[in-house]
N, C-alpha and C positions, 0 to 999 in steps of 0.2 A: 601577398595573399590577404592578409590583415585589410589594405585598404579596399581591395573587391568586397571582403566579408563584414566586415565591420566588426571584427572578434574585439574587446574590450577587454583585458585580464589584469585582476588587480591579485594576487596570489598572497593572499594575509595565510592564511591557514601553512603554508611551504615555509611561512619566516617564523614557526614554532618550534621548538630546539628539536632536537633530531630524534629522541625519545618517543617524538610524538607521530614520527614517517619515516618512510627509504626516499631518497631520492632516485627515481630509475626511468627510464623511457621502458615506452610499448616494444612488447619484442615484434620484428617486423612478420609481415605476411606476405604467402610467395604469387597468389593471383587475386585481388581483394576483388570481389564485387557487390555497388549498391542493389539491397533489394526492397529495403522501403526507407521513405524519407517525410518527415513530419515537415510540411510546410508551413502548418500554422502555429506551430509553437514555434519555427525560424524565425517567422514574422513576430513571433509574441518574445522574442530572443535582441529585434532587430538588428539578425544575422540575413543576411542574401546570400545565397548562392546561387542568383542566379546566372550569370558571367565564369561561372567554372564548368568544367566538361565534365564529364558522369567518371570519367576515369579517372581525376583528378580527386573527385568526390568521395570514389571508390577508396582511392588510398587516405583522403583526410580522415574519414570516419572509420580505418584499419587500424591509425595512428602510425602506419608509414610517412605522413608527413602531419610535423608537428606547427600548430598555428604560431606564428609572433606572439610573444609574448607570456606563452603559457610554461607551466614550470612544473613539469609531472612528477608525481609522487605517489606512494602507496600506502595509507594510512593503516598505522596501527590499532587496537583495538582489543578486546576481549570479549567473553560472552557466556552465560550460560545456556548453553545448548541442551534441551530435553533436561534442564537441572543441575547439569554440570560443567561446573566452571572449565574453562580453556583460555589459554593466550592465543588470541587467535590475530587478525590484519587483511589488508587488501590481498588475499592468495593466487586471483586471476582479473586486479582490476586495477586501473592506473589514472587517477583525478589529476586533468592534464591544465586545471587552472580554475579560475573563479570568474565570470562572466558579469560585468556591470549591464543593463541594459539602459536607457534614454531615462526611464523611471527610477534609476538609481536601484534598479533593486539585483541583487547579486546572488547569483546561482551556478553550483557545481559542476563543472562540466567531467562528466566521467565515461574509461571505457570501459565495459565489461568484458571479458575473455579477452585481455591484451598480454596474458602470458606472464609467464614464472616470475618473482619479487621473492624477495626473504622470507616472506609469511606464506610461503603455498603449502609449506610442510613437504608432503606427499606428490602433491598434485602437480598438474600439467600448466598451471592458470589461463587454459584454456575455455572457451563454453562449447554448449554444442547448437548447433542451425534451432532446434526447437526451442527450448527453454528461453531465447532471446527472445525467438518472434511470439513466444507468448506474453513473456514480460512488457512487450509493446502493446501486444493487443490490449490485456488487462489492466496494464497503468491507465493509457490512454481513457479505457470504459471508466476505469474510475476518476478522472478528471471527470468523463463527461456527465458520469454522477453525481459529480460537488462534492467529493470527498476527496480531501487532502491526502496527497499524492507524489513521486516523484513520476518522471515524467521518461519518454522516450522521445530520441529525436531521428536515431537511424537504426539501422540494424545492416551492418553489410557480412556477406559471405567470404570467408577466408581463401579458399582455394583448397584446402587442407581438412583434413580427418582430425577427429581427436577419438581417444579409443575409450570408451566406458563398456559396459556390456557388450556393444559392440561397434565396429567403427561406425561414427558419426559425421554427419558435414559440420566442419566448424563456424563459430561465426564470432562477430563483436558487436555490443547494443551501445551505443551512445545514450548517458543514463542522465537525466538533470535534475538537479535538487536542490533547494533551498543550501542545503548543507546536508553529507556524510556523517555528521558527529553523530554517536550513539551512545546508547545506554553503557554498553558495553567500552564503548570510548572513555567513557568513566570509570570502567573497572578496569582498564588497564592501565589507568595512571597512578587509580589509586592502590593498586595491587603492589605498584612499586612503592610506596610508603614515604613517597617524598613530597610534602606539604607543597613547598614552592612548584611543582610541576603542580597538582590539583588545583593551586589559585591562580596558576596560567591558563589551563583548559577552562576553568570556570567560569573567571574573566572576560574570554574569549568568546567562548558561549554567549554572555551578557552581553558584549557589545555589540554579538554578531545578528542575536536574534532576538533579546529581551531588554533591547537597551530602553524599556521603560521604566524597569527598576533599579536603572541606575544609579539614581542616588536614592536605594532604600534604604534602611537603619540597617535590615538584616537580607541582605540576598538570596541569601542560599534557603531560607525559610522561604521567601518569595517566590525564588524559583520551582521551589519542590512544589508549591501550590499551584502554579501556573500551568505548569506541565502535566500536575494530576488532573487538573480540569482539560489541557488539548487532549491528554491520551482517552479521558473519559468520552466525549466529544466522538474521538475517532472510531471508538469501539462501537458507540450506541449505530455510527453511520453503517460499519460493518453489518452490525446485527439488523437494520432495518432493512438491508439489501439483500441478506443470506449469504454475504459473504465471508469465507474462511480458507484464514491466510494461510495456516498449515505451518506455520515453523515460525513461533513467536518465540524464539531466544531474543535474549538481551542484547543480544547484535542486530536485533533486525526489528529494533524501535530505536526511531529517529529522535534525537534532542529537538527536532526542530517542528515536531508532527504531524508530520506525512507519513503515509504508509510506504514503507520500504520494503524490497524483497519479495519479488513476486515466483519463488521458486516452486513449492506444490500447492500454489493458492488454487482454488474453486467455486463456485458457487452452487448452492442448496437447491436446488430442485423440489423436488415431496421434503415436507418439511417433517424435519427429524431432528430435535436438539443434541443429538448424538453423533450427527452427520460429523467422519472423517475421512477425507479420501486422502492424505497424505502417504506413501508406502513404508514409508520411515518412524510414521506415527503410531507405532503398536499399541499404545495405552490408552491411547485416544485423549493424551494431554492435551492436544492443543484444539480440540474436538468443537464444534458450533459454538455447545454453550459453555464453554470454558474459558472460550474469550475476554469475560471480563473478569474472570480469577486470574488467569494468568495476567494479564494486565496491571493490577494490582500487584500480584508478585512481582512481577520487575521492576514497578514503581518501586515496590521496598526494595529491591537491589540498589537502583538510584539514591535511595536514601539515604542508604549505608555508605556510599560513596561521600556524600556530602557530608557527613557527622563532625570529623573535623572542621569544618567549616560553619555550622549552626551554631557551638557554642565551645567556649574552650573546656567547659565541664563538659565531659564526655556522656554522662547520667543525663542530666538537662538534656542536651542533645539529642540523646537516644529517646526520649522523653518525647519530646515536641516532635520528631521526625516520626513517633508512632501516630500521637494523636491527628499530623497531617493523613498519613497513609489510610489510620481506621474511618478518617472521611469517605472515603473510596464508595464504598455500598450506598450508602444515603444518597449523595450525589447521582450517582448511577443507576437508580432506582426511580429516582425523580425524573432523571433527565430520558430514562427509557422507557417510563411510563407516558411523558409527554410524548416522544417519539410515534410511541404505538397508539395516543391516542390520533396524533397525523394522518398518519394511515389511516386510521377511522375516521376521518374527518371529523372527532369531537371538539369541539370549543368549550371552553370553562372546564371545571376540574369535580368532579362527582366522584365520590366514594367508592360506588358500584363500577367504575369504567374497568378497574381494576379485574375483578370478575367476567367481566363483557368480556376482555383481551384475553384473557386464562383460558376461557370457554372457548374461543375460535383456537386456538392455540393448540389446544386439547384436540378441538375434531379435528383440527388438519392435520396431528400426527396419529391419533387413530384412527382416519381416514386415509395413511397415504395419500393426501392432498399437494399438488402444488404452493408453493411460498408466494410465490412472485406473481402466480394468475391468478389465487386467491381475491389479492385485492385489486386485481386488472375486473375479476369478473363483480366485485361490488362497487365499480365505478361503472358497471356496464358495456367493461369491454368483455366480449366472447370473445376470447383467445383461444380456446379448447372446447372441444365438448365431453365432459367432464359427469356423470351421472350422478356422482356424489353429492354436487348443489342442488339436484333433485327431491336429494335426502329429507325426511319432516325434522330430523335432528338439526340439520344446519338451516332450514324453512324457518326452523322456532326459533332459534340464534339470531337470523337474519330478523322476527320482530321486535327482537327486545333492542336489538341494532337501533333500527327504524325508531322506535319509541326513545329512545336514549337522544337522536338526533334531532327530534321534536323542541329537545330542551337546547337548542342551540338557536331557541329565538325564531325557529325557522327559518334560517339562513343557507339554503340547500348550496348557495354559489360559493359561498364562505365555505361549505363542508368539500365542496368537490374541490374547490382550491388547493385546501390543505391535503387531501387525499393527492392530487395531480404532481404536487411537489413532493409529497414521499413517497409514493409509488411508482417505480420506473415500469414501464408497461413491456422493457426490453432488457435482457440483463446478458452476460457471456455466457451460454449456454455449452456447458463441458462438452455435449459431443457437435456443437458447428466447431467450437473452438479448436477439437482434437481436429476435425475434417479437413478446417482451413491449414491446419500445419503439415497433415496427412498430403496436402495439396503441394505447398510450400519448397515441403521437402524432394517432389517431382520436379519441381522449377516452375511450377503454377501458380501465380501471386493471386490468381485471381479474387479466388473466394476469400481470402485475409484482409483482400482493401476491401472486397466489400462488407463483409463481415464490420470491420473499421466505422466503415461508413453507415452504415445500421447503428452502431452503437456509438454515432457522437450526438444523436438527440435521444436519449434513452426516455422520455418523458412526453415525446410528441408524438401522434399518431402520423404512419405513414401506411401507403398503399401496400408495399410488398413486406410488414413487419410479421405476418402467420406465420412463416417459416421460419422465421426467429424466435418465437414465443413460445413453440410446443418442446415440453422436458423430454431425454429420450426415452425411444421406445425398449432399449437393449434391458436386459435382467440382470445382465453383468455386470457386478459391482465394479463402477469406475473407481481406478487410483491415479493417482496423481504420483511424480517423481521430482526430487530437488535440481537434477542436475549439474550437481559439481560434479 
């Protein structure tokens, strides 16, 4: 099979002492079938499948049949969840090896709902048919976003029920990522209090993803720096698209940063920096604009993790690991002020922009305005018709706009530029995305590939993208569910 596919596994992460995983194969399934397959992250894999029969397919991606070479295990882990610490692990997922491609570059090959492992606790380590095919839908949008991502490559149908509220079709998502290690992978090493396992994981870490600091003076200083600027990075992308992941514990931020875990994620419609559709999210912890607190919060989790490692004075240590952490704001400030001058198409950096972006910010949520058509409609797209832009409040906004952009040299091609790359003109709109899985789950693939296919140019005007672009019309506040 190996030689038709060209599967490549180098399994460093399986040769970590056993502290760090289970060793275990996918528990089988009794009639697997494929129902969506990423062809172009195959080819971006350079994996072929094209010489295998769809049945055959069916069971590769069930993990009834296992590739040459690969070496499954279920990674350990920890996290705190809604704030509180747990020992938690892979519960319903089995990383079946590490994938070299032509480029030398090495990615995770994981399955998700492949059944019970030592870490399920409770649970079935099952998934169910929706939660995957959405996890596919929305990684994928977010690739096509330009925001760092793990990825999906199939999603097959078990044959099989799993029973939550109530029986389910079950399914398994083929998940790909740079790397699994997490936040929370940190805390369960270091939770065990043994030095020599912490400079293993950390090590490993460094040679896997940051082996540019490899010969730094001090690593683990470097590291913590490194990582607060990608998680920084990753939030501002979130926040420019209205995206909200719904369940940012410490387990479900990547060491490697990509966004991981697409279980009650969403997107903002009328913008509201309060926006939480998670069902689990009662406090609205992980709420729009909470994103970059919580973010910072786990950052200092990670840092606590690393302390033995910064300095052997544990003061000193704790010392420098704040002063990194209280960088967090400033950084974050700047980087999403630049951000949202994008959006506006502002060039050069004026005092007042600040004010400018406060002020739209302000009427779109005392407007109940759209996020996303907003600045579809101050590029000149009508995507809605919308009375509210009517309004002499946003009339007068829109001059001082206009005068602001004056001072960009008059450079109208430069302003729309910068606007065309930070405004997707298409985003996963919560009820096509409910619709396409409402479809899905009949045996209807239709609406989902096409949905798919809408959202892998989110930035390009296309003929049939209106029926994409309008928020829904329902009163009923949409919620979102995790899915274990």
């Amino acid at each position: 099979m190996k030689n038709f596919i060209n599967w490549n596994f180098d399994n460093s992460y399986s040769k970590l002492p056993d502290s760090f995983k289970e060793n275990i194969t996918p528990v089988s399934v009794r009639n697997p079938k494929l129902l969506i397959f990423n062809e172009n992250l195959a080819k971006e894999l350079n994996l072929d499948f094209s010489k295998i029969e769809r049945s055959q397919l069916s069971n590769i991606f069930a993990g009834n049949i296992l590739p040459d070479g690969s070496n499954s295990i279920a990674q350990a882990y920890a996290g705190h969840q809604f704030g509180h610490f747990t020992m938690l692990g892979d519960g319903r997922a089995v990383l079946i090896g590490e994938h070299i491609t032509r480029k030398n570059k090495r990615y995770d090959i994981q399955f998700k709902g492949s059944g019970k492992t030592s870490f399920s606790r409770n649970g079935d380590g099952r998934a169910a048919l929706g939660p995957m095919l959405r996890e596919y839908i929305i990684s994928e949008a977010m690739h096509s976003l330009g925001i760092p991502t793990t990825r999906s490559l199939a999603v097959v149908q078990t044959g099989e029920e799993v029973i939550r509220e109530r029986p389910l079709k079950g399914a398994i998502l083929t998940r790909v990522a740079l790397s699994h290690i997490r936040v929370g992978t940190f805390q369960y090493i270091a939770a065990r209090q043994k030095k020599d396992e912490l400079e293993t994981l950390f090590n490993y870490v460094i040679n896997r993803h940051y082996s540019n600091i490899s010969n730094s003076k001090n690593k683990a200083i470097d590291l913590l720096k490194i990582f607060l600027e990608k998680q920084v990075e990753l939030v501002i992308n979130w926040m420019r698209i209205g995206f909200i992941h719904g369940v940012m514990n410490t387990d479900n931020m990547s060491i490697s940063g990509e966004t991981i875990d697409y279980g009650p994620c969403a997107f903002m419609d009328l913008y509201d920096p309060k926006t939480v559709f998670s069902s689990i999210d009662q406090m609205g912890r992980y709420a729009y604009c909470n994103q970059p607190l919580i973010t910072k919060w786990n950052l200092s989790r990670f840092a606590e993790c690393l302390i033995p490692l910064i300095d052997k004075d544990q003061d000193k240590a704790i010392n420098t690991a704040t002063e990194i952490i209280n960088t967090f704001e400033n950084k974050y400030e700047i980087k999403w002020l630049n951000m949202m001058r994008n959006k506006l198409g502002l060039t050069n950096i004026y005092e007042e922009d600040k004010y400018l972006i406060l002020d739209l910010l302000t009427w779109m949520h005392q407007n109940k305005v759209d996020y996303t058509n907003t600045f579809c409609h101050l590029m000149d797209f009508k995507v809605e018709k919308d009375k509210n832009y009517e309004k002499s409040d946003f009339q007068n906004w829109k001059k001082k706009w206009r005068e602001r952009l004056k001072k960009n040299n008059n450079n109208s091609e430069n302003s729309m530029k910068l606007m065309r790359n930070a405004n997707p003109l298409v985003i996963p709109r919560n009820h096509k995305v409910e619709d396409a899985l409402n479809e899905a789950n009949k045996n209807n693939t239709k609406p989902m590939i096409k949905l798919i296919e809408i959202l892998n140019n989110p930035y390009n005007e296309k003929t049939d993208l209106a029926n994409y672009q309008e928020p829904s019309v329902s009163k009923e506040k949409y919620q979102t569910f995790c899915g274990t």
